[in-house]
C-alpha positions as CSV (number, residue, x, y, z in Angstrom):
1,X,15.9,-17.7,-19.7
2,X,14.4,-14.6,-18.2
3,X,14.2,-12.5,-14.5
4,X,11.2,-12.5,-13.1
5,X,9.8,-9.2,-11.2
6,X,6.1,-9.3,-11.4
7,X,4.3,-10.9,-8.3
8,X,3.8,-14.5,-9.2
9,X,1.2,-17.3,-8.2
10,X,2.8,-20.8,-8.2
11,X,0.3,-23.8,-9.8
12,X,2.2,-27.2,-10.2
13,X,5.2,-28.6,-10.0
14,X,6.9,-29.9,-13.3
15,X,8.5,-33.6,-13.1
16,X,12.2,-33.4,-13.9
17,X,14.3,-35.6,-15.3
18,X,17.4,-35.1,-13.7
19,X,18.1,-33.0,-10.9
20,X,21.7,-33.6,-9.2
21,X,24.8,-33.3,-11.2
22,X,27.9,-33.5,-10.3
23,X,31.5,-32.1,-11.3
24,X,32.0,-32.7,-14.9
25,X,28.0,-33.5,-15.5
26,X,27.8,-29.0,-15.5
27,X,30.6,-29.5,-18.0
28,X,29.8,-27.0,-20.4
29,X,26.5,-27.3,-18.8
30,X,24.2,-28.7,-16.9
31,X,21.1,-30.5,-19.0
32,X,17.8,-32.0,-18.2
33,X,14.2,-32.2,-19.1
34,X,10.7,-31.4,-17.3
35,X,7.2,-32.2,-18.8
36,X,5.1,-29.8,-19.2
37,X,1.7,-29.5,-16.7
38,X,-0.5,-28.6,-19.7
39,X,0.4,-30.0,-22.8
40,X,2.6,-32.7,-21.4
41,X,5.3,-31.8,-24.0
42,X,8.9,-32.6,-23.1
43,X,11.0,-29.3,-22.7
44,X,14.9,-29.4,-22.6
45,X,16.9,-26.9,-20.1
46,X,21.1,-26.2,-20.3
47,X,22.2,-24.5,-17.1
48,X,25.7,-23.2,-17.5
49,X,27.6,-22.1,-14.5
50,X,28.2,-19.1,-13.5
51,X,26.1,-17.8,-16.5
52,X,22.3,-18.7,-16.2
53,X,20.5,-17.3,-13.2
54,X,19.7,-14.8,-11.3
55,X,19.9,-14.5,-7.5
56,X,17.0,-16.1,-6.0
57,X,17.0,-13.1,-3.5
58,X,15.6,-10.9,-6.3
59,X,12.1,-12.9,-5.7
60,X,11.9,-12.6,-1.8
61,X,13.3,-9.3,-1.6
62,X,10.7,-7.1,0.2
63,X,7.5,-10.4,-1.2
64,X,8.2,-9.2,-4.8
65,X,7.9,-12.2,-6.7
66,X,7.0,-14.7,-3.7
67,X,7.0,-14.5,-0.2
68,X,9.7,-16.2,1.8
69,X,6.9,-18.5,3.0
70,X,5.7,-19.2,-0.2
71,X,9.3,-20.4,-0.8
72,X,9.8,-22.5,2.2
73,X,6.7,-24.2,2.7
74,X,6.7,-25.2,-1.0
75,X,9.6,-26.6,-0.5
76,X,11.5,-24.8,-3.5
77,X,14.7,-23.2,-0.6
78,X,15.8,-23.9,3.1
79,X,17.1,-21.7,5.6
80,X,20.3,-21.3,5.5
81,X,22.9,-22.2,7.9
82,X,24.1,-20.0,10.1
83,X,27.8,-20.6,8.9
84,X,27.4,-19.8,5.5
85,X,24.4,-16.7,5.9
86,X,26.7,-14.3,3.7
87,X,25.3,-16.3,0.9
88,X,21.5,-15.1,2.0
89,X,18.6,-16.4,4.0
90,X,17.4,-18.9,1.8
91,X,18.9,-21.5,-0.3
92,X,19.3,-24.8,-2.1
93,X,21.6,-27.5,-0.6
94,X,23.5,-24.2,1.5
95,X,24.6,-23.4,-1.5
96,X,24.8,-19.9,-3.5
97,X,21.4,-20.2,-5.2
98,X,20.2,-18.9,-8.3
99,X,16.4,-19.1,-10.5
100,X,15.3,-18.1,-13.9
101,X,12.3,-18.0,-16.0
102,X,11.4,-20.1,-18.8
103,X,8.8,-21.2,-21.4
104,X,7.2,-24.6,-22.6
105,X,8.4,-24.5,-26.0
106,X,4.8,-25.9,-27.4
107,X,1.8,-24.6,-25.2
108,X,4.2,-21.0,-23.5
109,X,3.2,-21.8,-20.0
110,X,5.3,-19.9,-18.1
111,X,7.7,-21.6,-15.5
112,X,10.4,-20.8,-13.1
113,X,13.6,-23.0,-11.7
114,X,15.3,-22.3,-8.9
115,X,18.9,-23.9,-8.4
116,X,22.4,-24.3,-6.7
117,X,25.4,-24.5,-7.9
118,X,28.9,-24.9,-6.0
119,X,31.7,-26.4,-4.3
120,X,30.0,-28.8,-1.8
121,X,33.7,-30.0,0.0
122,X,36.8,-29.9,-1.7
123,X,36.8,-31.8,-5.0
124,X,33.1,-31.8,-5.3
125,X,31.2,-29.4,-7.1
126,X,27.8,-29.9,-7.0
127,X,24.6,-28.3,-9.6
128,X,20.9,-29.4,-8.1
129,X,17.5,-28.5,-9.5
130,X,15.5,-27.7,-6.6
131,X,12.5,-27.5,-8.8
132,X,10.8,-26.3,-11.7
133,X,7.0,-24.6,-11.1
134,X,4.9,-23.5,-13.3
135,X,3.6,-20.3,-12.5
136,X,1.2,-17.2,-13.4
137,X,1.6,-13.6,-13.3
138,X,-0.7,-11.9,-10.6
139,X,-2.0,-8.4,-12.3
């Protein structure tokens, strides 16, 4: 699990397992599988809370890692409501969002998930995988 801060060029989307979990299902943590585009291998993910991520505004942030459009019309974020902006322009589910880096374990293709994670109403906390891309670095 890794930050991202050179400019990136998304490729394919990775099929997930399991994306929605649920208040005792991030309990230590969060854990699901994707398949990787290029070898096909099966790769396992833990997301704790309040532990993995980084703030997904790190990759929008001035087009850094992505543009904001890249973002939105790939679907990864929405905008966010204007209740809850305090928690930035784009997000998952209008929840605090979050990403990370990470590696097929086999083949090293490079991939990036973006998630939420949060109290959806009281009682409910909620943890969902947006998606997982794989991705190259632009030089």
């Amino acid at each position: 699990m890794y930050s991202i801060s050179k400019k990136i060029k998304l490729i394919r989307q990775a099929a997930i397992a399991k994306n929605h979990f649920s208040n005792d299902e991030t309990v230590p943590a969060a854990e699901t599988k994707f398949t990787c585009c290029d070898c096909g291998q099966e790769n396992s993910i833990e997301i704790f809370p309040y532990k993995s991520g980084f703030p997904i505004f790190e990759i929008y942030n001035e087009n850094k890692v992505l543009s904001r459009n890249e973002l939105l019309e790939n679907k990864i974020v929405t905008e966010t409501s204007r209740r809850i902006l305090y928690l930035g322009e784009l997000t998952v589910s209008d929840l605090p969002t979050l990403y990370f880096g990470t590696d097929c374990r086999f083949c090293q293709s490079k991939y990036i998930c973006v998630f939420s994670y949060g109290e959806w109403q009281p009682g409910l906390t909620l943890l969902n995988i947006s998606c997982i891309w794989k991705y190259e670095e632009l030089e």
